[in-house]
N, C-alpha and C positions, 0 to 999 in steps of 0.2 A: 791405612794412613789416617793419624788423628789428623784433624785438622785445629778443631777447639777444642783445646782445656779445659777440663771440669774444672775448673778456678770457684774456690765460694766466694771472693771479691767480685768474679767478674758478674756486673749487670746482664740483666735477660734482657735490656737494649739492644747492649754490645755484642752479644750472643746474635743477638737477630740481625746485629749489622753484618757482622760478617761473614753468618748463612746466607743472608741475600747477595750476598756479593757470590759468593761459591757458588750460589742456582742460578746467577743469572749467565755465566759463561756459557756458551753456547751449547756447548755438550754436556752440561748437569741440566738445563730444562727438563727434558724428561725422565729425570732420576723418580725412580718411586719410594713410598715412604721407609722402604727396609733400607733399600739400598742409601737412602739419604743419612739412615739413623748409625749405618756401617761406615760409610764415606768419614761423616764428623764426628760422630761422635754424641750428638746434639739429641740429650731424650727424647721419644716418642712423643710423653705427654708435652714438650715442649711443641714441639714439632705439631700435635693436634690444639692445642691452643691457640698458635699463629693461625692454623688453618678457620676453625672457628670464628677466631675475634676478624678475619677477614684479610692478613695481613701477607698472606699469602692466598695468590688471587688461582684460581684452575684454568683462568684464560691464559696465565704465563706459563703455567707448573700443572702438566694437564694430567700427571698422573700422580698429585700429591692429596690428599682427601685425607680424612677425620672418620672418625669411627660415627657407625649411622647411631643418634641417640636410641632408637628402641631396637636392633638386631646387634649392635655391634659392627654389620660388615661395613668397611672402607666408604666410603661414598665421598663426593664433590659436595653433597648440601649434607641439612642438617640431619636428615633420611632419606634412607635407599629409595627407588624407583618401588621393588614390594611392598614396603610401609607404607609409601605415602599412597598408592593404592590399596592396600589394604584397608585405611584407614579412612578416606573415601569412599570404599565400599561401606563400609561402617557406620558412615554418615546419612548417605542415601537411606541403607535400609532403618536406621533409626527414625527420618523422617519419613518412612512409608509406616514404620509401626504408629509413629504419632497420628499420621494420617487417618491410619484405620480407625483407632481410637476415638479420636475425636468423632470419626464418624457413628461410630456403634454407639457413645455417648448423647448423640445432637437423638437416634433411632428411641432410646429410653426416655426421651424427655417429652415425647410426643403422647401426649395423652392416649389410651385407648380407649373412646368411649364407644358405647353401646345403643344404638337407637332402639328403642322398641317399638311395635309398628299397634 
């Protein structure tokens, strides 16, 4: 069942009003992104745009989410739970490399001198 129009007249406004009116019936809340893109009709990439620019919230529509910027997979933020741990791990050991660094550098500045007796 189309519900929207591929219309090229029609605005991505009106597009968006009338998806929001379809998601918010009781029983499309939890439609997920396939079944939403089946339902209306309504591109994906439109469809991830809204979710994005924030216009479509996951606290009403909990299982509508946008591709994660570095895996691809679905997620509610801008990256997955594994990326953004990943990339936190990435971070940490980057500042324990800087750490060691710095230290083996402060080690080479310390003069070695030699007393003779």
């Amino acid at each position: 069942m189309q519900l929207f129009g591929k219309k090229l007249d029609a605005r991505e406004e009106d597009i968006f009003s009338e998806l929001l009116h379809f998601l918010l019936r009781k029983n499309n809340r939890n439609l997920s992104n396939d079944e939403v893109v089946e339902l209306t009709g309504v591109s994906s990439d439109l469809l991830y745009k809204w979710v994005k620019a924030g216009k479509l919230k996951n606290t009403i529509f909990p299982n509508i989410g946008a591709p994660c910027e570095r895996c691809g997979k679905i997620t509610q933020a801008r990256t997955c739970v594994s990326c953004s741990s990943s990339i936190v791990n990435t971070l940490k050991q980057e500042e324990k490399d800087q750490a060691w660094f710095k230290q083996i550098q402060r080690r080479d500045r310390q003069p070695s001198t030699y007393h003779y007796k």
